[in-house]
Every structure is written in C-alpha cells, then in structure tokens.
C-alpha positions as CSV (number, residue, x, y, z in Angstrom):
1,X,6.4,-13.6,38.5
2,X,4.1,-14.8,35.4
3,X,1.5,-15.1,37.7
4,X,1.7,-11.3,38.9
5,X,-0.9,-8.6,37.9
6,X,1.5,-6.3,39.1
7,X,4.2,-7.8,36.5
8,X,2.1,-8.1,33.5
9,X,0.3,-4.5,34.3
10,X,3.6,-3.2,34.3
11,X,4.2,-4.5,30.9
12,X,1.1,-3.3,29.2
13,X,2.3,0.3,30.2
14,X,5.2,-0.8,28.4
15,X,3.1,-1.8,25.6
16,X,1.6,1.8,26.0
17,X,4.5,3.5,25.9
18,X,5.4,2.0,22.3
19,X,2.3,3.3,20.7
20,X,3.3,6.7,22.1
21,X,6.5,6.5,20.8
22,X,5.6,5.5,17.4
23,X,2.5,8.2,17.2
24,X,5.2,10.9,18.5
25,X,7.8,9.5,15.2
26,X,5.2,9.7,12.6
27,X,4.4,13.3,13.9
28,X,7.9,14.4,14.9
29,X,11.5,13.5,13.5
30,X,14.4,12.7,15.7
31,X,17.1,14.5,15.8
32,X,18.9,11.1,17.4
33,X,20.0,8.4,14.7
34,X,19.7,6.4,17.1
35,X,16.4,7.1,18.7
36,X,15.3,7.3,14.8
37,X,16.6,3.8,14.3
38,X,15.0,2.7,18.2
39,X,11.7,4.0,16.8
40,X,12.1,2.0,13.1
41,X,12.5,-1.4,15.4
42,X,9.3,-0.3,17.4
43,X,7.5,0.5,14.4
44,X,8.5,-3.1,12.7
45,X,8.0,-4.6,15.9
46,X,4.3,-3.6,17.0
47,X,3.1,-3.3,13.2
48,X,4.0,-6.9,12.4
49,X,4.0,-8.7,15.6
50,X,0.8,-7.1,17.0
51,X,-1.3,-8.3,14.0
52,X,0.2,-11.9,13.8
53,X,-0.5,-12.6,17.8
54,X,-4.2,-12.3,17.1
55,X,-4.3,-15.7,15.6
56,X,-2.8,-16.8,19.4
57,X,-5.0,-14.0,21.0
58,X,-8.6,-14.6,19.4
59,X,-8.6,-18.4,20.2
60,X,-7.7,-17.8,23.8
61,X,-10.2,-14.8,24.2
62,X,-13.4,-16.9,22.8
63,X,-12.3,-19.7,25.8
64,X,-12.3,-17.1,28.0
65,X,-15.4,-15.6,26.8
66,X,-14.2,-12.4,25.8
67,X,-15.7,-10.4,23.3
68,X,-14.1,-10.2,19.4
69,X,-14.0,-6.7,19.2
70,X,-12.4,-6.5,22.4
71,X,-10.1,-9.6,22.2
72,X,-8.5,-7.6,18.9
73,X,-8.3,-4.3,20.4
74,X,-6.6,-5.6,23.6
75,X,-4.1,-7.6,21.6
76,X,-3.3,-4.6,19.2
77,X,-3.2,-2.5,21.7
78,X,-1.3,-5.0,24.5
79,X,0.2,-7.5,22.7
80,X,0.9,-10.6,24.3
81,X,1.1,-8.3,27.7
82,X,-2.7,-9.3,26.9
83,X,-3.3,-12.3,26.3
84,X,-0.6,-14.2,27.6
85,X,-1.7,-13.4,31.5
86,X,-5.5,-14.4,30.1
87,X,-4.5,-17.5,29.3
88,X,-2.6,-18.2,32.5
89,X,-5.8,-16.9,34.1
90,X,-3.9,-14.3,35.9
91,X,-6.6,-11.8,34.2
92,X,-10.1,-12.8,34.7
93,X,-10.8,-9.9,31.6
C-alpha cells in the first residue's frame, strides 16, 4: 500500500482539503463547537508540523534532485504525503 500512487495521491487531496478548511475558518466562523475545535487541531497541526517536516523533506528532495523552491512548496503544501512517497521512490517528482 506505501508503494501506491494511488494511496499516497489520495492523501495529498487529503492534505488539500486541510488547507481549504483552514482558509474557509480564518474567513468564516463555525457555528459547530465542534467543527470550530476540528479546525483549531488542523490549524495547529499543518502550521507546526508542515514547517518542521522540511528539515526531513529538503534533504530527501536534493537526493532526488528536486528543486528548493519546489521541495518547500510541495512539503508545505503536502506534507509528508510529499515526501514520504519520494523517498520510497514511489514519485519519481
């Protein structure tokens, strides 16, 4: 399964989708607790773990040949959906 485009492009909409959600929170509010306090662990979760996975990302993406400014834009964007299937060489990039 780790070894499946089809897995890991499945996750990067997932990725995706949490940048939407977080644009649509800091435009909108919630009328949901909950979905206000779903959005506050997306938030945390992207802000502070997309940043710190590009000491794992940018290492990876020079092996692999892949440009800076891309390498940092795919893993802010993707996450380890990113770089994770790069360095498996599931994504040739």
């Amino acid at each position: 399964m780790l070894d499946n485009k089809i897995f890991w492009y499945g996750n990067m909409i997932g990725a995706v989708l949490g940048w939407v959600l977080i644009v649509y929170g800091l435009m909108n509010s919630f009328d949901s607790g909950m979905m206000r306090f779903l959005w506050l662990i997306v938030l945390i979760g992207w802000g502070f773990g997309h940043p710190i996975e590009l000491s794992k990302s940018l290492p990876i993406a020079k092996k692999k040949n892949v440009p800076l400014k891309a390498a940092v834009i795919k893993t802010l964007v993707f996450g380890l959906t990113w770089w994770v299937p790069l360095e498996r060489g599931v994504f040739e990039d």
